[in-house]
SEDREN-314722 format. One record per residue (C-alpha): z, x, y; residue in three letters. Coordinates in steps of 0.2 Angstrom, whole numbers, padded with zeros to 4 digits, always signed. Layout:
REM SEDREN-314722
ZXYALA ...
***
This chain:
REM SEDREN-314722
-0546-1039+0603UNK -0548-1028+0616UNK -0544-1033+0635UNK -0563-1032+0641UNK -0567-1042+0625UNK -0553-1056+0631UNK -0560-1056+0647UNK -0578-1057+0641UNK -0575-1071+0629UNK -0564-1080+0645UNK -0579-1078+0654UNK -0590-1085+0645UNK -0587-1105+0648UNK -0585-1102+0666UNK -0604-1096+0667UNK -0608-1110+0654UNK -0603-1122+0669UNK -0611-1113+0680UNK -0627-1113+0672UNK -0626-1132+0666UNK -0623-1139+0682UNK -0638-1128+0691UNK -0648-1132+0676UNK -0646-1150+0676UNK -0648-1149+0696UNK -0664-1141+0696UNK -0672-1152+0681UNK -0668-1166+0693UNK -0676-1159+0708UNK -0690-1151+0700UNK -0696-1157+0685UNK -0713-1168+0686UNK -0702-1182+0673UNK -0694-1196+0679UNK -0679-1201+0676UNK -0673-1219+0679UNK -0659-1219+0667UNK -0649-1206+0679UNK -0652-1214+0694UNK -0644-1231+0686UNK -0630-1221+0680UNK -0627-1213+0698UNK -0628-1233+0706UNK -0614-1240+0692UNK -0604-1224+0696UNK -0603-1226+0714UNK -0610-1245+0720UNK -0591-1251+0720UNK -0585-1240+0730UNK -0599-1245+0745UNK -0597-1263+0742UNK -0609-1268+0729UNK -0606-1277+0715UNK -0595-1269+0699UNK -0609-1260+0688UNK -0623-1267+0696UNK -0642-1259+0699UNK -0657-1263+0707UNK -0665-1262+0689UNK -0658-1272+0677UNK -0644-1280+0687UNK -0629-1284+0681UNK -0625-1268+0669UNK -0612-1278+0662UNK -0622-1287+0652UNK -0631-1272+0642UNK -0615-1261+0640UNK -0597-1260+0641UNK -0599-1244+0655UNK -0582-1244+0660UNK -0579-1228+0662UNK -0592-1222+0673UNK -0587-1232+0688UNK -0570-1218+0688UNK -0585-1204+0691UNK -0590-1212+0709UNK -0576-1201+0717UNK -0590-1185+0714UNK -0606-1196+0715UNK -0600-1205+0733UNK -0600-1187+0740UNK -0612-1177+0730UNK -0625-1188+0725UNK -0633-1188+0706UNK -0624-1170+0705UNK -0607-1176+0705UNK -0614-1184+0685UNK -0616-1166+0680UNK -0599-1160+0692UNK -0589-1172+0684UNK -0597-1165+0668UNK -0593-1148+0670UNK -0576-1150+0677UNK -0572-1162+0660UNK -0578-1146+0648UNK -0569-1135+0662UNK -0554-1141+0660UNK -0555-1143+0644UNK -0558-1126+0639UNK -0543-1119+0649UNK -0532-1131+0640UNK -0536-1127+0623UNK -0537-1107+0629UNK -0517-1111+0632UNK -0515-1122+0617UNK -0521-1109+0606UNK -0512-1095+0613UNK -0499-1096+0599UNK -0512-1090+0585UNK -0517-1073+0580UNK -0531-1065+0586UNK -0544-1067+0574UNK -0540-1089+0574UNK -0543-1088+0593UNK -0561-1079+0595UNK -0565-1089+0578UNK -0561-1104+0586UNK -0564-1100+0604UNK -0584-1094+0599UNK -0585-1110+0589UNK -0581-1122+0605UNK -0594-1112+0615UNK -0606-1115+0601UNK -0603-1133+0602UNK -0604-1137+0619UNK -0617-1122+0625UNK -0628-1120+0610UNK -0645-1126+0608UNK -0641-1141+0600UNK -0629-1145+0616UNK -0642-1139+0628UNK -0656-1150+0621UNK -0643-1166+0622UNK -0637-1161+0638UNK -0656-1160+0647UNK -0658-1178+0642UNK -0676-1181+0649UNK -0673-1197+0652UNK -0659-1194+0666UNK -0641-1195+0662UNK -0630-1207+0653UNK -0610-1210+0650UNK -0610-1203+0634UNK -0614-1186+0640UNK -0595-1187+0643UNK -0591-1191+0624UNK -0591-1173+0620UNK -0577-1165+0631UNK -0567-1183+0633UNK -0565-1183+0610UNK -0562-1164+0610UNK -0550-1168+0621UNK -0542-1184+0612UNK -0543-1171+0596UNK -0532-1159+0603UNK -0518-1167+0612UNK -0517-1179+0597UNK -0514-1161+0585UNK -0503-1156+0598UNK -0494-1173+0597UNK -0494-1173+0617UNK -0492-1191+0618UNK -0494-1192+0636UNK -0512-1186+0637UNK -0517-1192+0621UNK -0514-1211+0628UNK -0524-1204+0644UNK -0540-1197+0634UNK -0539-1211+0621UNK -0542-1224+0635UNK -0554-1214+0644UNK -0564-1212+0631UNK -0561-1233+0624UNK -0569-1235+0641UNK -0586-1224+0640UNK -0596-1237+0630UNK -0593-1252+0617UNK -0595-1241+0604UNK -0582-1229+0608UNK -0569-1239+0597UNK -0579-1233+0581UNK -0581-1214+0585UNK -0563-1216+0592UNK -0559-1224+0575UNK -0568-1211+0564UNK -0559-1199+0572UNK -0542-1204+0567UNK -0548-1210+0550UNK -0551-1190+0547UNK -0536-1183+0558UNK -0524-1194+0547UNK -0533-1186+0530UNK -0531-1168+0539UNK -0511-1173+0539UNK -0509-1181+0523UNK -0517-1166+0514UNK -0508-1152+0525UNK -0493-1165+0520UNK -0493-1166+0503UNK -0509-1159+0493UNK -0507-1165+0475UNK -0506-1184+0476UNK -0521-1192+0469UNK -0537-1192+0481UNK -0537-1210+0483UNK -0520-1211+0490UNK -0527-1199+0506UNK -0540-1214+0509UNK -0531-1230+0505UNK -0516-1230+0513UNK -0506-1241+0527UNK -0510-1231+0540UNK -0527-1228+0536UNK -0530-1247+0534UNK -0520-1251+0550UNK -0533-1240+0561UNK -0548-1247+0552UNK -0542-1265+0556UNK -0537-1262+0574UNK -0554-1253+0576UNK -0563-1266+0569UNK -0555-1280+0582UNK -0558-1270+0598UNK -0577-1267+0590UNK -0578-1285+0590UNK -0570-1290+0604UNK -0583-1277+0614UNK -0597-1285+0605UNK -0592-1305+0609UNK -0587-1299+0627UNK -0605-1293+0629UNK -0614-1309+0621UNK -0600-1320+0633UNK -0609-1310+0648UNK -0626-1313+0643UNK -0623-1332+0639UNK -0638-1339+0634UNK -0648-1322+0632UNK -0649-1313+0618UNK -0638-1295+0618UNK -0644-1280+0615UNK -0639-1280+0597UNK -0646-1298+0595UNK -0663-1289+0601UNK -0661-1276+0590UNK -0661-1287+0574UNK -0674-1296+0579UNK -0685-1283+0584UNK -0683-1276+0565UNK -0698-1279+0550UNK -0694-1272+0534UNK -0711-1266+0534UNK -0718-1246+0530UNK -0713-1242+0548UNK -0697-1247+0546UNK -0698-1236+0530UNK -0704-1219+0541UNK -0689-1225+0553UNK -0677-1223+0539UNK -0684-1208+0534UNK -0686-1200+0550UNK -0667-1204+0556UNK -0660-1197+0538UNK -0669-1183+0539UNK -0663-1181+0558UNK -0645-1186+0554UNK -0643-1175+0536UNK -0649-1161+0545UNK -0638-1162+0560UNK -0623-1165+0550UNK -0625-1149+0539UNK -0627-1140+0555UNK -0611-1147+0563UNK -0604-1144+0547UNK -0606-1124+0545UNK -0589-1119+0558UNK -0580-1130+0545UNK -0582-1119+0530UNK -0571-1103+0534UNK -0558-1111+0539UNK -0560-1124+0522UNK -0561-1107+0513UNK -0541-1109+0506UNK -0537-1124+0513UNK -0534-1136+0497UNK -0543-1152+0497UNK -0559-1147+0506UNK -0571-1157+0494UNK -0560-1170+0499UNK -0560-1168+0517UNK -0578-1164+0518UNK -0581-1179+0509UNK -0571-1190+0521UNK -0580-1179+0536UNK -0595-1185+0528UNK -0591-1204+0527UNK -0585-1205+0544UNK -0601-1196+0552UNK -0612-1209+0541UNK -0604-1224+0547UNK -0608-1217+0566UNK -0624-1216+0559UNK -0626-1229+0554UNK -0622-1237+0570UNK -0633-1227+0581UNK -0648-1229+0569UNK -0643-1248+0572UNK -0643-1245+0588UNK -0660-1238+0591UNK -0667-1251+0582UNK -0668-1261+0600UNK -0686-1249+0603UNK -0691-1254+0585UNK -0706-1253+0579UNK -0706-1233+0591UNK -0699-1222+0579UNK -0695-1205+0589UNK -0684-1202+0596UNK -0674-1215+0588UNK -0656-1206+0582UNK -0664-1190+0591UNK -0662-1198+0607UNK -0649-1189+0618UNK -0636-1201+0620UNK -0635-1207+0602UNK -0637-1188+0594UNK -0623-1181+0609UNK -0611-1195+0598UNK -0612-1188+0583UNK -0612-1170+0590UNK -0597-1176+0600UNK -0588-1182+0582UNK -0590-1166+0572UNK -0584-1156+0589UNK -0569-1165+0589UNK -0567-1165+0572UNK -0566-1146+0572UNK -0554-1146+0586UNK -0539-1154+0576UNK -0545-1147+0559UNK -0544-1129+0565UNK -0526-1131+0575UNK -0518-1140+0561UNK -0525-1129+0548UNK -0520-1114+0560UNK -0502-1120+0562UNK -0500-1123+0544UNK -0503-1106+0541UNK -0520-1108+0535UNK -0530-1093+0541UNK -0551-1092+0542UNK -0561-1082+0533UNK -0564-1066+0541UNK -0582-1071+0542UNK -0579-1084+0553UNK -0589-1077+0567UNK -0603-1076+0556UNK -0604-1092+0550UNK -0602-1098+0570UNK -0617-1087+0574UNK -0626-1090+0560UNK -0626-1108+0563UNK -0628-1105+0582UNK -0646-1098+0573UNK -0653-1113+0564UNK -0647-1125+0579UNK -0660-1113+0589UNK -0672-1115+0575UNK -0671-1135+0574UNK -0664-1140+0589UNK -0681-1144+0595UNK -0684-1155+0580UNK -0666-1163+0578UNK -0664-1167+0597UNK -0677-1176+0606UNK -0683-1168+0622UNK -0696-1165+0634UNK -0693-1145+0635UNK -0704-1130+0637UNK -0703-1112+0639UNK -0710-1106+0657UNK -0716-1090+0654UNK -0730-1088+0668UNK -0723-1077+0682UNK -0730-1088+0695UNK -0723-1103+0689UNK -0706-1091+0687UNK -0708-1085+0704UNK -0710-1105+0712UNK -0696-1110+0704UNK -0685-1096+0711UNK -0691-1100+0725UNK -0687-1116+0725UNK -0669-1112+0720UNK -0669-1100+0737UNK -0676-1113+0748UNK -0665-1129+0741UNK -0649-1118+0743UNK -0646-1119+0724UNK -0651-1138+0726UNK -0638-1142+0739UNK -0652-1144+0752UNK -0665-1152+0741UNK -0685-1154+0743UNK -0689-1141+0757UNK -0705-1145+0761UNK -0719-1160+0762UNK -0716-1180+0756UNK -0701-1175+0747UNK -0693-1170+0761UNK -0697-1181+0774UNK -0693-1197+0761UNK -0675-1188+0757UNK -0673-1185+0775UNK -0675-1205+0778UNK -0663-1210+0764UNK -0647-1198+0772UNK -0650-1205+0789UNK -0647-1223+0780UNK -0633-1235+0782UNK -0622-1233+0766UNK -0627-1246+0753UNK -0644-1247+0762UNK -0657-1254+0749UNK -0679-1247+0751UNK -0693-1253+0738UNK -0701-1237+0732UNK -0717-1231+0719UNK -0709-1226+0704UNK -0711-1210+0707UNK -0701-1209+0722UNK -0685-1216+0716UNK -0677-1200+0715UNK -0679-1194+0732UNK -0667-1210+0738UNK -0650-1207+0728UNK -0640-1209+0742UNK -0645-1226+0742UNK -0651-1241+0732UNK -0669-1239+0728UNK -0680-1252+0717UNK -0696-1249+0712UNK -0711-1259+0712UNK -0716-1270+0696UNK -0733-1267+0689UNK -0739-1285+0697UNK -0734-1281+0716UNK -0722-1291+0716UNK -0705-1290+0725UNK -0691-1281+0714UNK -0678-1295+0704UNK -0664-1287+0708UNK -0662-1285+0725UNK -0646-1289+0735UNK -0651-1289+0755UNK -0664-1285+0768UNK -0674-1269+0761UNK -0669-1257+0777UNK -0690-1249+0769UNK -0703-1252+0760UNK -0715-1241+0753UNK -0732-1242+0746UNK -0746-1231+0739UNK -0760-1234+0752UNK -0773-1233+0740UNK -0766-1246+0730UNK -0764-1256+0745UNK -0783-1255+0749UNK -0785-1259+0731UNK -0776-1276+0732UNK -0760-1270+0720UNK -0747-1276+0730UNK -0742-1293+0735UNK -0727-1294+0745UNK -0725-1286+0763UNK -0711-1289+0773UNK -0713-1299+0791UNK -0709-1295+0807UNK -0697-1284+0812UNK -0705-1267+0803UNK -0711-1250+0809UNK -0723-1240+0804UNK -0718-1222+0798UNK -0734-1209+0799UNK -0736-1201+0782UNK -0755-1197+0774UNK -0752-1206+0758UNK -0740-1218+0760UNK -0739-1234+0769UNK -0719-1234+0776UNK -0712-1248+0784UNK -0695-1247+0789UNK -0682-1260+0800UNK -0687-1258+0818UNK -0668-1259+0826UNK -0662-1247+0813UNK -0679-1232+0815UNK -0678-1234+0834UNK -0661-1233+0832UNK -0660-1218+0822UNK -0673-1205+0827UNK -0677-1212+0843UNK 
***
């Protein structure tokens, strides 16, 4: 490979960053969606570190009781300062990082196992399937963070850098509760990788059943349950997520279209995670064998996420397609690669020398069914006015560092900076975004105050044509001024208004 090509193919991830992070801070600043989920994310990331209570929201409350989010809260040290951006900072640092570590650890290989493996990486963190799971219409969520945190377990376990290893391992125990299976699959393939590369003419079996094998399928299967009683302890009397999701389930014909839906989805996404595989299976001995192994463990993470999404059952889509479940599997066969390829590579195994074609290739049909595979709420702008506003937009906000420019955005956002830290308002849904600073609820459809508020709201704020129409039912007392705005009806604490901007 020539110099400029090196330096082309370095390049690459470092615009890949770049253009995630801008991406992900312009959809949240400009696209007409909402997205709830990433403002609940950004409050268990940084609420601890301003005195609220560990994975608490203002919108389901105790987080602790849907899901193990353990990992999240370490992200506050880029939320605190940055806002919902720091989500998609920590992001891009993680895959950042990770791509300059694995750029040193296979330094050692020839040329053509470098570019193979180093276009493969970019494939599965920027391709279209990454893109559409990255977008995540509904805001952000922690397993996002799967894909760089098991490509980095992957690696420094083939490196057998012990060190890191224990540090990525816990990290990525601590994302969610079912990190413990896609750790576990993980391993349950790695150690099949090891005993073929070992020794490759022992019966198939004895690459499966094994005490190793058994010992990481029995330590998985603990912690699993451990994670699972810990979240029914938590909820007490109420039902988990899981409990919810059984019940929700009627073997009926919709249930049927859902099985059929999620394997179609599942069996598709699979064969496209599977293509970077085959070059480097090309003379590697075994590899109906290690695909079939590949094959198990991605089915038992499917099965868990299919299980998962049963909690919205009887909705079909997106089901498996949704984001967070899909990025898991994604994240699995990623990883996968990652210790296949360096171990193959340092056993002397080289790729076919159409590798790179298989990686565009696949890099194709993820372009041709992403849309279909990954659930989303994407569209192509193509109208140059609509081009020309949003590059205006971009120009205006400072590449989104000084956000909403003009009209109500702008003066709502300009109210939450100049709040106390760990201030709380009571918002129309549509205005959550604009208050990430701070601890925004939303109103219920009956008018009613919000459940899970903490305090004193520093604001409330109301539609006020709903207000003439009766919709809401609580106001606060005394002690409230009103903000001038056309639409809105803002009341916000007197000693802290006068305070502030008078």
């Amino acid at each position: 490979m020539s110099r400029s090509a090196n330096a082309f193919f370095v390049v690459l991830p470092i615009l890949g960053c770049l253009v995630w992070f801008f991406v992900k801070v312009f959809q949240f600043q400009t696209s007409p969606e909402q997205y709830p989920d990433g403002m609940v994310i950004l409050q268990l990331s940084k609420g601890w570190l301003e005195g609220r209570p560990y994975l608490f929201d203002t919108i389901y409350g105790n987080h602790a009781r849907q899901h193990n989010y353990y990992f999240i809260p370490l992200i506050g040290i880029f939320t605190r300062p940055m806002g919902v951006n720091g989500l998609f900072m920590a992001y891009v640092c993680f895959v950042g990082l990770f791509f300059l570590i694995s750029y040193r650890s296979f330094a050692r290989f020839n040329v053509a196992e470098r570019r193979a493996i180093w276009l493969t990486a970019l494939v599965y963190v920027f391709g279209p399937m990454a893109y559409f799971m990255y977008l995540d219409y509904f805001g952000w969520h922690p397993e996002q963070y799967f894909v760089p945190l098991l490509a980095f377990l992957a690696l420094s376990l083939a490196q057998r850098k012990w060190a890191m290893f224990v540090v990525w391992l816990t990290l990525t125990f601590l994302v969610k509760e079912s990190s413990i299976v896609l750790i576990c699959c993980l391993f349950l393939f790695c150690s099949v990788v090891d005993r073929v590369i070992l020794n490759p003419g022992k019966h198939w079996l004895s690459y499966i059943l094994n005490k190793r094998n058994l010992t990481i399928a029995a330590v998985s299967v603990v912690l699993f349950l451990i994670g699972l009683w810990w979240l029914s302890y938590l909820n007490g009397s109420q039902s988990s997520r899981l409990n919810q999701a059984f019940s929700n389930t009627q073997f009926n014909r919709t249930f049927f279209y859902y099985l059929l839906f999620s394997l179609a989805v599942g069996v598709l996404t699979f064969g496209l995670g599977l293509i970077p595989f085959m070059p480097w299976l090309r003379t590697f001995p075994r590899k109906e064998l290690v695909i079939g192994v590949l094959a198990g463990c991605y089915a038992v993470l499917f099965v868990m996420f299919a299980t998962e999404a049963l909690y919205y059952f009887p909705t079909i889509y997106p089901g498996i397609s949704y984001p967070p479940r899909i990025s898991g599997l994604w994240a699995f066969m990623f990883s996968a690669f990652i210790y296949l390829s360096y171990r193959v590579a340092q056993a002397g195994f080289t790729p076919g020398q159409n590798a790179i074609s298989w990686v565009l290739a696949g890099c194709v049909l993820q372009f041709i069914l992403g849309t279909f595979l990954v659930a989303h709420h994407f569209s192509f702008e193509t109208k140059p006015s609509t081009l020309s506003r949003n590059a205006s937009y971009m120009i205006k906000s400072r590449f989104g560092f000084d956000p909403y420019p003009d009209g109500v955005a702008r003066q709502l956002h300009g109210l939450a900076k100049a709040m106390p830290v760990g201030s709380e308002v009571i918002v129309p849904f549509q205005y959550l975004r604009y208050f990430e600073r701070v601890y925004p609820s939303f109103w219920p459809e009956n008018g009613q105050l919000p459940a899970h508020i903490l305090g004193k709201p520093l604001m409330y704020i109301y539609i006020k044509g709903l207000v003439q129409n009766g919709a809401y039912h609580a106001f606060p007392d005394k002690g409230y001024t009103a903000i001038p705005n056309e639409h809105l009806l803002i009341l916000a604490d007197s000693s802290w208004y006068n305070q502030t901007f008078k």
